[in-house]
C-alpha positions in Angstrom: -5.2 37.1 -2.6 -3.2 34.9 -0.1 -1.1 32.8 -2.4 -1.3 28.7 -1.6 0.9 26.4 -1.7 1.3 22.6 -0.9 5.0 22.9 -0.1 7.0 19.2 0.4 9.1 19.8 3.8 12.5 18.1 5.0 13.7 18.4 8.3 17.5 17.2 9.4 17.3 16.6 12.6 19.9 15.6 16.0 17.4 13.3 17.7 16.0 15.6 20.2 12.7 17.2 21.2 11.9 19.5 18.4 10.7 23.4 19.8 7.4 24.0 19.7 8.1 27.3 17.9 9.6 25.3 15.5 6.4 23.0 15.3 3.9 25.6 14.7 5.9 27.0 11.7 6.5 23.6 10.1 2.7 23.5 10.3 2.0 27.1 9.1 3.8 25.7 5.9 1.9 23.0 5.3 -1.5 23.6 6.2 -1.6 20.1 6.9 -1.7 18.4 10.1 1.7 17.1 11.0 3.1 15.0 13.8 3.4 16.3 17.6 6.8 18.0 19.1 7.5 14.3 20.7 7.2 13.1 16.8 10.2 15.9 15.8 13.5 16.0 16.1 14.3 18.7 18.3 17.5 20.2 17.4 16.5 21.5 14.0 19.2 22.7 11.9 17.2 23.7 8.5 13.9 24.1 6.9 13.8 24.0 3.1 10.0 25.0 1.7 9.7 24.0 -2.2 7.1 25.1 -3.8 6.3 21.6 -5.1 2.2 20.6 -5.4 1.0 16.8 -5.0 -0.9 16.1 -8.0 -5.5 15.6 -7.6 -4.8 18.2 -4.7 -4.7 21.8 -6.2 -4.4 24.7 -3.3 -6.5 22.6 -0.6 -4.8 21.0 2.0 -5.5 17.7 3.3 -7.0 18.9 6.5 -9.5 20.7 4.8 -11.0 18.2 2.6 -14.0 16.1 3.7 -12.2 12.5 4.2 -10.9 10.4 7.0 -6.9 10.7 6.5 -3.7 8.7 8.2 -0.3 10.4 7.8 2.9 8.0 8.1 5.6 10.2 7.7 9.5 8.8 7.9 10.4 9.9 11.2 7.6 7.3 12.7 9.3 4.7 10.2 12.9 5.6 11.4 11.6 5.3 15.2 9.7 2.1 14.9 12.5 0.4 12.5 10.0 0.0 10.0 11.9 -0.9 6.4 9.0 -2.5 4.6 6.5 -0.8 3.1 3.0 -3.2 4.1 4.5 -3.0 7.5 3.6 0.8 7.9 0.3 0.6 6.7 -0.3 -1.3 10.3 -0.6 2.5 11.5 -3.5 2.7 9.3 -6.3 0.7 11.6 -8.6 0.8 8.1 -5.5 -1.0 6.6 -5.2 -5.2 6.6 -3.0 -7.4 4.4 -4.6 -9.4 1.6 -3.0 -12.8 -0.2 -0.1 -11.8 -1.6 1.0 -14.3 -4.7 4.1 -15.9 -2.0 5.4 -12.9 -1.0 5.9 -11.9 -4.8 4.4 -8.0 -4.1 2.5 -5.7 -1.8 -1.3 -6.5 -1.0 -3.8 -4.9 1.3 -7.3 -4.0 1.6 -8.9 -0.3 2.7 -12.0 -0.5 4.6 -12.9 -4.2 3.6 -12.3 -3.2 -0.2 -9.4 -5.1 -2.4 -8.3 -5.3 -6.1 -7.6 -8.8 -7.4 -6.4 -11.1 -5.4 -4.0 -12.4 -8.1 -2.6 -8.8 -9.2 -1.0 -6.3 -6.8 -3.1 -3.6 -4.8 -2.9 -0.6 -6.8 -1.6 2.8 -4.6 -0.5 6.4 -5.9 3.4 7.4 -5.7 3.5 11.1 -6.2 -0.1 10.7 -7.5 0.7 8.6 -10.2 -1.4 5.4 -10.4 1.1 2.5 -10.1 0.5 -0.7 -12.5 2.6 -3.5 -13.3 4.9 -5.0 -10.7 6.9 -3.2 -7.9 8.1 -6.2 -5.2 7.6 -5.8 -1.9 8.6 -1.7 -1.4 11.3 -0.4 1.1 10.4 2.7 2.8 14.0 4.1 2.1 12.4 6.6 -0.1 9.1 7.0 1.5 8.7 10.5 2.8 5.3 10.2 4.2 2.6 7.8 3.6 -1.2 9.3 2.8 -4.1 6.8 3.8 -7.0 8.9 2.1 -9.8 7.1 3.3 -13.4 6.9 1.5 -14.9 8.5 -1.6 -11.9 10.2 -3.4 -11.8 7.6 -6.6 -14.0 10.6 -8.6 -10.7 12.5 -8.7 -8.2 9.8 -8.7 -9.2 7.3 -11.2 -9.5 3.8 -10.8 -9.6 3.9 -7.0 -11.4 1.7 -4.5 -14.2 3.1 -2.2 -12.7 1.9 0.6 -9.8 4.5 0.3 -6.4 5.5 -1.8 -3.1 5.1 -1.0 0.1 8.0 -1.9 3.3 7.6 -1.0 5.4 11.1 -1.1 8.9 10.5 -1.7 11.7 12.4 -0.8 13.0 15.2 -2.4 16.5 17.0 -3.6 17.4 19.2 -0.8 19.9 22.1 -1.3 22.4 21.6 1.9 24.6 18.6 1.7 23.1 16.0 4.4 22.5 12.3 4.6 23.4 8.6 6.0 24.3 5.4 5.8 22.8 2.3 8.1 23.6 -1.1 8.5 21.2 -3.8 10.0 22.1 -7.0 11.3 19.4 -9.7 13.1 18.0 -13.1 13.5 17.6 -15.0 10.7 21.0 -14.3 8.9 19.0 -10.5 8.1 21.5 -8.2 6.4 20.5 -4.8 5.0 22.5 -1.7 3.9 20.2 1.4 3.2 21.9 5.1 2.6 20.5 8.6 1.3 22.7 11.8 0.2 21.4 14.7 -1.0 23.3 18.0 -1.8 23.0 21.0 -4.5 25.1 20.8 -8.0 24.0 24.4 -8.6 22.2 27.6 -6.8 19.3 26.1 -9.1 19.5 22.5 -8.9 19.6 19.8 -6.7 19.9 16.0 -6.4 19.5 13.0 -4.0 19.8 9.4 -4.4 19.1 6.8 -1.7 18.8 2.9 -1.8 18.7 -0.1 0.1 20.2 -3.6 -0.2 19.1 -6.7 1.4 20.3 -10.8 1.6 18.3 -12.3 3.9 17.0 -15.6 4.8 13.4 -15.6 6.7 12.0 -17.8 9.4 10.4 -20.2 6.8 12.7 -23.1 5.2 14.2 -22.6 2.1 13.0 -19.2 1.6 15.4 -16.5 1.4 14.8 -12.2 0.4 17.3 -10.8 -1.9 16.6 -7.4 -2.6 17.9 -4.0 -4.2 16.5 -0.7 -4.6 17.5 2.8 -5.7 16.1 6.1 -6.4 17.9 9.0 -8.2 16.3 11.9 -8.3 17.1 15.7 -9.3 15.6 19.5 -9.1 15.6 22.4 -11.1 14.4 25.7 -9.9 14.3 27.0 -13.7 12.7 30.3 -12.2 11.0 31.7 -9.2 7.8 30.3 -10.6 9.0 27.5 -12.1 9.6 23.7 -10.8 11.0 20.7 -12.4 11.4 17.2 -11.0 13.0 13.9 -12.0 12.5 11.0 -10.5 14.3 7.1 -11.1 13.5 4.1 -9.7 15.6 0.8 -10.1 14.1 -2.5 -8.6 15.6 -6.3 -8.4 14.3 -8.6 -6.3 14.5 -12.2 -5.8 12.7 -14.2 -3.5 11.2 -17.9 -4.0 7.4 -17.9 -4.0 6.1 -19.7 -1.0 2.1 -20.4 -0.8 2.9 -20.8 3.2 1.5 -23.9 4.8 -1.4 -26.1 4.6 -4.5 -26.1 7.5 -6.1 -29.4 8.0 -9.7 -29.9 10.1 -8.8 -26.2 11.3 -6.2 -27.5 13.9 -4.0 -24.6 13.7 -2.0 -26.0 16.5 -0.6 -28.9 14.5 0.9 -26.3 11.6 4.7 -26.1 11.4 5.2 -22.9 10.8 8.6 -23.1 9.0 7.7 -25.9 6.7 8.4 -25.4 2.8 6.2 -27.7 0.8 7.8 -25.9 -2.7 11.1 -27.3 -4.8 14.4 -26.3 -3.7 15.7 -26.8 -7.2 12.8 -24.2 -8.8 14.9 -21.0 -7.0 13.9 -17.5 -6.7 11.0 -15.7 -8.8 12.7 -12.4 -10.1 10.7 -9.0 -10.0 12.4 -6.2 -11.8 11.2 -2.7 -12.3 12.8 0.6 -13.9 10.3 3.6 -13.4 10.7 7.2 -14.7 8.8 10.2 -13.1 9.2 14.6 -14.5 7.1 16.5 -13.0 6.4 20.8 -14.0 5.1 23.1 -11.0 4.1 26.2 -12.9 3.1 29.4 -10.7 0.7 31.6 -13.5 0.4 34.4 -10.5 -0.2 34.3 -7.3 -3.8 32.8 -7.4 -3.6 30.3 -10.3 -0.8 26.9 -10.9 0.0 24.7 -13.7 1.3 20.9 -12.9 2.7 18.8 -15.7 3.6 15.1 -15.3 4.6 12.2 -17.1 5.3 8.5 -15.9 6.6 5.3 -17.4 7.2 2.2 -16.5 8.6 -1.2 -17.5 8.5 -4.0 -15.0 9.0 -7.9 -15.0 7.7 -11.3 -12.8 9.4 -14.2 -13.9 9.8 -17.5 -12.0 9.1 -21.5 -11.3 7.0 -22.2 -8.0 5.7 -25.9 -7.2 2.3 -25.3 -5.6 0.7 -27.1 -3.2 -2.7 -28.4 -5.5 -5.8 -27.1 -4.2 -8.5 -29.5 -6.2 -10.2 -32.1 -3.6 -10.3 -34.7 -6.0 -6.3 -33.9 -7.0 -5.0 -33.6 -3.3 -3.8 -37.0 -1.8 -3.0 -35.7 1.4 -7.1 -36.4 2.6 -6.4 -39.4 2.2 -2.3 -40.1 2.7 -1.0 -37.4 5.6 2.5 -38.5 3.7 1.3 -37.7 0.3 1.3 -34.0 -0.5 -0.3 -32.8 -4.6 1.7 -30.4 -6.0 1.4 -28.2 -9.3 3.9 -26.9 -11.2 4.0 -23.3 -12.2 5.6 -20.7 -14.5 5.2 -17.1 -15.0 6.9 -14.8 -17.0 4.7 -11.8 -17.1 6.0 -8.1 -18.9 4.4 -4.7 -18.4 4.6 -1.3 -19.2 3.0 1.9 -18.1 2.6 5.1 -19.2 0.6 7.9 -17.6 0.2 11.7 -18.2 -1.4 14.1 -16.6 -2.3 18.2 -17.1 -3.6 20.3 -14.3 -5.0 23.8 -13.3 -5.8 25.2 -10.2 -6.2 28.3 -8.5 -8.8 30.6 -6.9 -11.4 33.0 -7.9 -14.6 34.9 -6.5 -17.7 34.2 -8.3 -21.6 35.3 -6.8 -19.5 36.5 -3.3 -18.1 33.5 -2.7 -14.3 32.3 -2.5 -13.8 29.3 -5.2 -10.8 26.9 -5.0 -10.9 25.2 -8.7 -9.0 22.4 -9.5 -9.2 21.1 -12.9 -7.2 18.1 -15.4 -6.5 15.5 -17.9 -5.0 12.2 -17.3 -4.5 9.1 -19.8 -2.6 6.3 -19.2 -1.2 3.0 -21.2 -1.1 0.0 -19.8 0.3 -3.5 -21.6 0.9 -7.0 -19.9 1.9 -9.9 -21.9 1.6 -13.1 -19.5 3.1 -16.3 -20.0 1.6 -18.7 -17.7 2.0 -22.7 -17.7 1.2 -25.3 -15.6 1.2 -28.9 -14.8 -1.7 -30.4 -13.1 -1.9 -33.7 -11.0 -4.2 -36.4 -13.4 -7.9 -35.8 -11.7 -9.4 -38.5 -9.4 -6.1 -40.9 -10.8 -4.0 -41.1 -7.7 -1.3 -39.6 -9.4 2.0 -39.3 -7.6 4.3 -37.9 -9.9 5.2 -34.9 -8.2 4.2 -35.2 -4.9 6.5 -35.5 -2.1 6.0 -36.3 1.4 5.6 -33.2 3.8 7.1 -34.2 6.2 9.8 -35.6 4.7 10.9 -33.7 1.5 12.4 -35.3 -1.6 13.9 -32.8 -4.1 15.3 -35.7 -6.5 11.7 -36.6 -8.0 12.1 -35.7 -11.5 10.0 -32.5 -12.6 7.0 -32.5 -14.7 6.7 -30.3 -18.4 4.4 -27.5 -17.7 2.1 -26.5 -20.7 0.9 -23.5 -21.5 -2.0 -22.0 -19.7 -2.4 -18.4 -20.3 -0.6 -16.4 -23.2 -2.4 -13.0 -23.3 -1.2 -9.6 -24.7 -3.0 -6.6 -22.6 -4.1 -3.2 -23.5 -5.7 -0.7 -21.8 -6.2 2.8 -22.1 -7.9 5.4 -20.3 -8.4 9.0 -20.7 -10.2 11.3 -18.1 -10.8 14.7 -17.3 -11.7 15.8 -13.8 -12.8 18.4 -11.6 -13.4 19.9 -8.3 -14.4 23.3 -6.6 -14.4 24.1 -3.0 -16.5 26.9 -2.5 -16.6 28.9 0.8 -19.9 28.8 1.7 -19.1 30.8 5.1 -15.9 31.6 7.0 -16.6 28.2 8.3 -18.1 25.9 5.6 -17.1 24.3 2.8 -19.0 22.6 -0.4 -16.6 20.6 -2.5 -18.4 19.5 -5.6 -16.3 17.6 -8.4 -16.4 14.8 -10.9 -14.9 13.0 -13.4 -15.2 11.4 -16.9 -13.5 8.0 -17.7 -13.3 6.5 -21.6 -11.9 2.7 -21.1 -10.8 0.8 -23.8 -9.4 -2.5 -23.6 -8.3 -5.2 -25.7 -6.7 -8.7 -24.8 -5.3 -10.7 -27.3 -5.0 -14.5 -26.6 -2.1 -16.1 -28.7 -3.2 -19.5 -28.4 -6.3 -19.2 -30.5 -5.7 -15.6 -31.9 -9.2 -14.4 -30.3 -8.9 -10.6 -29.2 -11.7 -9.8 -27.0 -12.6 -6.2 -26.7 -14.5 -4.0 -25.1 -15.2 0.0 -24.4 -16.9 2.3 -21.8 -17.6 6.0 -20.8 -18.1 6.5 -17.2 -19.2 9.6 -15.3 -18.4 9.3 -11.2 -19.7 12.4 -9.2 -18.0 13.3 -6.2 -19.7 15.8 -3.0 -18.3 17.1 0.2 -19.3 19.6 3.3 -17.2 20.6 5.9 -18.1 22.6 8.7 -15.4 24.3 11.3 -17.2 24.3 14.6 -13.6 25.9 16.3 -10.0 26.4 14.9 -9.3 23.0 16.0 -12.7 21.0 15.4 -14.5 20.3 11.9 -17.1 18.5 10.9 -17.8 16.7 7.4 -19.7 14.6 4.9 -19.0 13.0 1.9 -20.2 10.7 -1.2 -18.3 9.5 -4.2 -19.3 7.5 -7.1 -16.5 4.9 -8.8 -14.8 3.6 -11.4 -11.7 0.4 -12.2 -11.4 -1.7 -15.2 -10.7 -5.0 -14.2 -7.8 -6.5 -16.3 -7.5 -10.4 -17.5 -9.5 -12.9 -18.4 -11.8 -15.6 -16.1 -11.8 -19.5 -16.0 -13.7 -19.3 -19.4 -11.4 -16.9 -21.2 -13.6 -14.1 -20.9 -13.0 -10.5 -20.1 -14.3 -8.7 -16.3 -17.1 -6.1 -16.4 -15.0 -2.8 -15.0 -16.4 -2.7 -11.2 -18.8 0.3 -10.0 -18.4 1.9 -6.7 -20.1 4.4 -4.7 -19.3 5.1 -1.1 -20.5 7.5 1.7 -19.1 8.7 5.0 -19.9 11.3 7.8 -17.0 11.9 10.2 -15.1 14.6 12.5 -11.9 15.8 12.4 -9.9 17.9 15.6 -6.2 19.0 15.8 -4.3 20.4 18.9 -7.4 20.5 21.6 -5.9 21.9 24.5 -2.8 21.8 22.4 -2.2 18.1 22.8 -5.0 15.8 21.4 -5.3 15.4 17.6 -7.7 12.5 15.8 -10.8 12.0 13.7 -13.5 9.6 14.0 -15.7 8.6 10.5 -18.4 6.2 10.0 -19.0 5.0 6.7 -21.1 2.5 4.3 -19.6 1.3 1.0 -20.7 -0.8 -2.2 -19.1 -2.2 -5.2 -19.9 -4.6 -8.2 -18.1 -6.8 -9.8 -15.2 -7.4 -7.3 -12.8 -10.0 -8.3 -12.2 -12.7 -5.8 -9.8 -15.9 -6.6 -11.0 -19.7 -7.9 -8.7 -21.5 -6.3 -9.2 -24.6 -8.5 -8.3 -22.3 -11.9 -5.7 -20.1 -10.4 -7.8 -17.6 -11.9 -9.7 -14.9 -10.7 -14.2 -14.8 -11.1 -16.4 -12.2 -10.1 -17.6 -12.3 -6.5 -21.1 -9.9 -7.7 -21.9 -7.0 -5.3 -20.1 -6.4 -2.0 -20.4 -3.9 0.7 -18.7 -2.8 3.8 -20.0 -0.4 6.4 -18.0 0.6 9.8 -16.3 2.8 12.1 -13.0 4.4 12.8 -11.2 5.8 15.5 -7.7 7.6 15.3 -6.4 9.7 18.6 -2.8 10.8 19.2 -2.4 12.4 22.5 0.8 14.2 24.1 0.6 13.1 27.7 3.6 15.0 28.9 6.6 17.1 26.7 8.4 13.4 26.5 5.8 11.0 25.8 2.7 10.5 23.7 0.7 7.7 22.9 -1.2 6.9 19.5 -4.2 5.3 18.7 -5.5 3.5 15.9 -9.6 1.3 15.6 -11.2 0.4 12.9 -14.6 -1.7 12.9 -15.4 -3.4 9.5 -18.3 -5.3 8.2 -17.2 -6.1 4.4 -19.5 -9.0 2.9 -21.5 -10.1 0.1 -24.5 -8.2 -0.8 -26.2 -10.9 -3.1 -26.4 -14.5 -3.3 -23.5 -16.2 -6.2 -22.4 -19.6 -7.1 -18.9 -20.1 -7.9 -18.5 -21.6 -11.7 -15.5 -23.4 -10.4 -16.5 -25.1 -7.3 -20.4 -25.4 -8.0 -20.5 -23.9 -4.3 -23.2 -21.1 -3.1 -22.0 -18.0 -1.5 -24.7 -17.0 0.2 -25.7 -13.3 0.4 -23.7 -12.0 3.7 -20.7 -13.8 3.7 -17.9 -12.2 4.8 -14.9 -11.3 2.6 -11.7 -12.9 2.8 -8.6 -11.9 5.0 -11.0 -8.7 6.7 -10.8 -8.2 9.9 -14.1 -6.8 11.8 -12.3 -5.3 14.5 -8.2 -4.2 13.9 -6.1 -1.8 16.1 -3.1 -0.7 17.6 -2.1 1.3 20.4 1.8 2.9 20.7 3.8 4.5 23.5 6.5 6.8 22.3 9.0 8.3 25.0 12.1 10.5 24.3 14.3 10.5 27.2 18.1 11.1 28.4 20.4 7.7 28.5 23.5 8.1 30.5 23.6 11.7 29.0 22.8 10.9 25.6 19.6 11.0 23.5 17.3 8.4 23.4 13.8 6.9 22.4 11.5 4.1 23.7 8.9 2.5 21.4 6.1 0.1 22.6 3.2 -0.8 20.1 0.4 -3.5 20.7 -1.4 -4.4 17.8 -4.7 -6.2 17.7 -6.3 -8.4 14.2 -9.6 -9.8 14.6 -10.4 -13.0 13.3 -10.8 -13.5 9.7 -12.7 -15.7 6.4 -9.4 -17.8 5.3 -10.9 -19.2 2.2 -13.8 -17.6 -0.2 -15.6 -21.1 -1.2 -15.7 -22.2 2.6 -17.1 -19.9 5.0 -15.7 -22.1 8.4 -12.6 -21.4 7.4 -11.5 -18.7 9.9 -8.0 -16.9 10.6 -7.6 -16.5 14.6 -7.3 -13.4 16.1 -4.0 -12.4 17.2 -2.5 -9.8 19.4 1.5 -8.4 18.4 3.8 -6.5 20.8 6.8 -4.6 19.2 9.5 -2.8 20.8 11.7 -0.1 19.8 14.6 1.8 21.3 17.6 3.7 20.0 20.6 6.0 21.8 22.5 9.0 20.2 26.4 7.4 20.7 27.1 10.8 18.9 25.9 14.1 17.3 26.7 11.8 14.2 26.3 8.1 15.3 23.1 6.4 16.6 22.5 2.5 17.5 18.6 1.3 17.1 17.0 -1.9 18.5 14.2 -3.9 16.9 11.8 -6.6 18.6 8.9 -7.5 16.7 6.3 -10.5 18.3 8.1 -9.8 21.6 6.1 -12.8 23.0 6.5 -15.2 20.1 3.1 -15.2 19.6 1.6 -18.1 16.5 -0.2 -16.1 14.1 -1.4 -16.3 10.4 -1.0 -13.4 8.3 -3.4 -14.0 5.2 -4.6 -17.0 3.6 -5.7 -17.6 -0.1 -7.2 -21.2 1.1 -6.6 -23.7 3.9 -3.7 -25.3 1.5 -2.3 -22.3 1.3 -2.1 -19.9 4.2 0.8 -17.8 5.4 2.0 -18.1 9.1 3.1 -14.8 10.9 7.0 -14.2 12.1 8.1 -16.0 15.3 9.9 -13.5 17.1 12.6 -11.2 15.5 15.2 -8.5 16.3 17.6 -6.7 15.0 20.3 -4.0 15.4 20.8 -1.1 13.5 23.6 1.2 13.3 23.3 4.6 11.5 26.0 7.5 10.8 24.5 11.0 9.4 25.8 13.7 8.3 
């Protein structure tokens, strides 16, 4: 039997228009869909296959699976000067950003569907679930990004139904290669990134790459410092044998900014650079150090063994003066010159560990053609948070540390915070999973799996020495058809039950239900028609209980009930000549409530069909890419228009509304030499006013004015 692989590919490349020959063999590989001729470099000096499988994935490749799926590999980030992690999830339509704690981590929602507002939005690197605290994450490492939209959570664990999220990082390569960049723009930005990779051995091979950043940003007082790196080695211990290591180092500092305050919805009258924190409070600190080894095992030629093992230990720490969000404790409804602030401070400690056993291989049973895949996973997750804060006196007038916005005074003496929450946090989950595809015909598909979650958690609150507890066993089913009408058209169907504990406590000091998802979607898939269009279109309809959404008065997080999100999406890349091609990205969205709530903190009714915060009904983008010659030397053009609908700014008041806004980018870079390239960066070419996410009017995040930069880049 044809023996499968999954195989990781690196390409080094001169800039140019890769061959097609070239093309087709890269995708032979994979058996995955992978980007057009005018997405290559052209000159291709090596292809190195490694047998290395993505874990939850067994021998079935992407393409074949019954889901809606966005690829984001790091030759579109290189080309569109993309550094920042949230920013290439724009090329995911399904994909819009979420409140993200002052800038503190990464937060999004898929298909209408986010985690808590008050925690980072969970995502897969390598396949292994990410907890804690990670910073806002370069894209130094990234070697392709995986938007796996829809049902999928019955094989991942703890997903959303709106979709999962794996980042791929890059890999030891055998043949010495790498580079070094340094970027330079508006707003004192300064960033050094590099990656090296070469073999020790005939066996082994290693590659580190990082990034370093000192930047200031286009809001006062707030400044980005940033570093990053990621070791990582190979070990070919035998023909059939794989084994990967993995490091990540993290350190970032960054004041946390809540953004600016909205007043009678006049967006007009916001100053978009105004800081309404403390100067004196400085930077919160995120720190992370995070192991991954991973075992690719091949039994024979039909049946693999994967191994892995994770940890983690990562930190938040910091002092923030927050804008107060309490009616009766905000002064400036009364006094435009009198601004309520809290004062905050976190120190928050986590650690993570994850496992995970797999099998998968192929066998025929009845006459038909089985592709099993089959694990265990468990994880161990603590978080011991230290949270304190001082609080304006309620309904008193109480000016002690307010300041006037317009006219800052950072000599006012600072309040004693007290302590809020002191928790210790444990959870543990064990599952076993598993899926068969099963050949129905040469051209159909059933994929049948499921999996089995026990949940245990326990939270231990140190001020009264309480420990709430609670445990659950969870069965999620998962079902899929796909049907290939040609070679290069399929047709699918899918539904997926799910599962995710909820961690912390609400406004009352009690424990969250875990929430319950199921989702459904039908959709098409097509690759190559007439050897230049590619896409899928999917419509879907989601539901999930128990979603956390924010209490703004608390600071903590309450239960929004049942939500659901139905929609469409549209993703089309066309090759309109051997130089140009243009991608296209839509994604319609109805996410609301789907059952009446009052909100314990406010005392205010959420009626049944209110939308969800920060979700966009309609989002999209549309990019031209052109290679071309430049006075003799290489070169590429860049153009991308992205569209955001408008959006709910606030949970508690449904007139709060985003506004729509409309983003041109630019792009361009020349080959000076085989070895030496310069890249250009314009982002909000027009300097368009925008707002980026909001948590409430008092705190909503304006969008970049303009920005460039220049980026120069010697590889070897």
């Amino acid at each position: 039997m044809k023996k499968l692989f999954v195989y990781s590919i690196a390409i080094v490349s001169s800039g140019v228009l890769a061959q097609v020959t070239a093309h087709e063999l890269t995708q032979e590989l994979t058996q995955e869909p992978v980007d057009s001729p005018q997405q290559v470099n052209a000159e291709i000096e090596r292809i190195e296959v490694v047998q290395h499988r993505q874990p939850y994935r067994g021998n079935v490749p992407l393409v074949k699976t019954p889901q809606a799926i966005d690829r984001i590999n790091a030759d579109q980030l290189n080309n569109e000067g993309i550094t920042q992690f949230i920013d290439a999830l724009d090329f995911s339509p399904s994909v819009v950003r979420q409140n993200n704690l002052g800038g503190m981590f990464d937060s999004f929602a898929v298909r209408g569907f986010a985690g808590d507002e008050n925690n980072p939005t969970g995502y897969l690197i390598n396949g292994f679930n990410l907890r804690g605290y990670s910073g806002t994450r370069s894209t130094v490492n990234i070697q392709t990004i995986e938007v796996m939209k829809g049902p999928g959570s019955a094989l991942y664990g703890q997903g959303e139904p709106g979709g999962t999220i794996n980042i791929i990082t890059k890999k030891p390569r055998f043949d010495e290669q790498g580079y070094i960049q340094g970027t330079l723009g508006n707003y004192d930005k300064q960033q050094l990134e590099f990656d090296y990779t070469n073999a020790i051995n005939s066996v082994s091979a290693f590659r580190i790459n990082g990034s370093y950043e000192d930047s200031d940003s286009y809001r006062d007082h707030v400044f980005f410092k940033k570093y990053n790196l990621h070791p990582s080695l190979i070990w070919n211990i035998s023909a059939s044998t794989k084994l990967s290591y993995e490091l990540e180092v993290l350190d970032q500092e960054k004041p946390l900014d809540r953004g600016v305050y909205v007043l009678n919805n006049d967006f007009d009258a916001v100053e978009p650079d105004a800081f309404y924190g403390d100067i004196r409070d400085g930077a919160h600190e995120v720190k992370a150090l995070g192991h991954q080894l991973v075992i690719n095992h091949a039994i024979n030629s039909s049946w693999h063994l994967l191994g892995g093992f994770a940890y983690r230990d990562s930190s938040f720490a910091g002092v923030s003066s927050d804008t107060e969000l309490s009616d009766g404790r905000q002064l400036l409804y009364s006094d435009p010159d009198m601004l309520s602030r809290q004062r905050r401070e976190r120190d928050y400690q986590a650690r993570d560990l994850s496992t995970r056993f797999e099998l998968s291989g192929d066998f025929q049973l009845a006459g038909f053609a089985n592709h099993l895949l089959m694990g265990l996973d468990y994880y161990n997750y603590h978080l011991d948070t230290d949270y304190r804060v001082w609080r304006t006196a309620w309904g008193a007038g109480d000016t002690t540390y307010s300041i006037d916005p317009h006219n800052p005074d950072y000599s006012i003496p600072r309040p004693q915070v007290l302590p809020k929450t002191l928790t210790f946090e444990k959870q543990e989950g064990l599952g076993f999973y598993a899926q068969d595809l099963i050949d129905v015909t040469e051209k159909s598909k059933l994929l049948v799996g499921f999996r089995v979650d026990k949940f245990e958690q326990h939270i231990f609150n140190k001020e009264n020495d309480v420990t709430q507890s609670q445990e659950q066993t969870q069965f999620t089913p998962r079902v899929g058809f796909v049907h290939q009408l040609t070679d290069k058209f399929n047709l699918y169907t899918s539904y997926a039950e799910g599962f995710r504990p909820n961690p912390g406590l609400d406004a009352d000091r009690n424990a969250f239900d875990p929430e319950q998802t199921r989702s459904f979607e039908v959709g098409a898939k097509w690759q190559n028609v007439a050897d230049r269009l590619s896409g899928s279109v999917a419509i879907f309809d989601a539901e999930k209980t128990n979603m956390l959404t924010a209490e703004p008065n608390t600071g903590f997080s309450a239960t929004l009930g049942e939500v659901k999100s139905r929609g469409v999406e549209l993703q089309l890349n066309t090759e309109l000549t051997d130089n140009t091609s243009v991608d296209l990205g839509y994604a319609y969205t109805d996410a609301e409530t789907a059952n009446e709530m009052v909100n314990s903190d406010w005392g205010v009714a959420i009626p049944k069909g209110s939308r969800l915060i920060n979700i966009a009904k309609h989002s999209g983008y549309v990019s031209l890419n052109h290679y071309t010659q430049l006075l003799t030397k290489n070169a590429f053009f860049a153009a991308t228009v992205r569209y955001v609908g408008d959006r709910l700014g606030e949970t508690t008041d449904p007139n709060y509304i985003l506004p729509s806004y409309t983003l041109v980018n630019l792009a361009a870079s020349i080959e000076l030499s085989p070895q030496l390239s310069l890249k250009f960066d314009v982002n909000n070419l027009f300097d368009e006013e925008y707002f980026e996410s909001s948590y409430h009017k008092l705190w909503t995040m304006p969008g970049s004015p303009v920005n460039y930069s220049v980026s120069l880049k010697y590889q070897f």
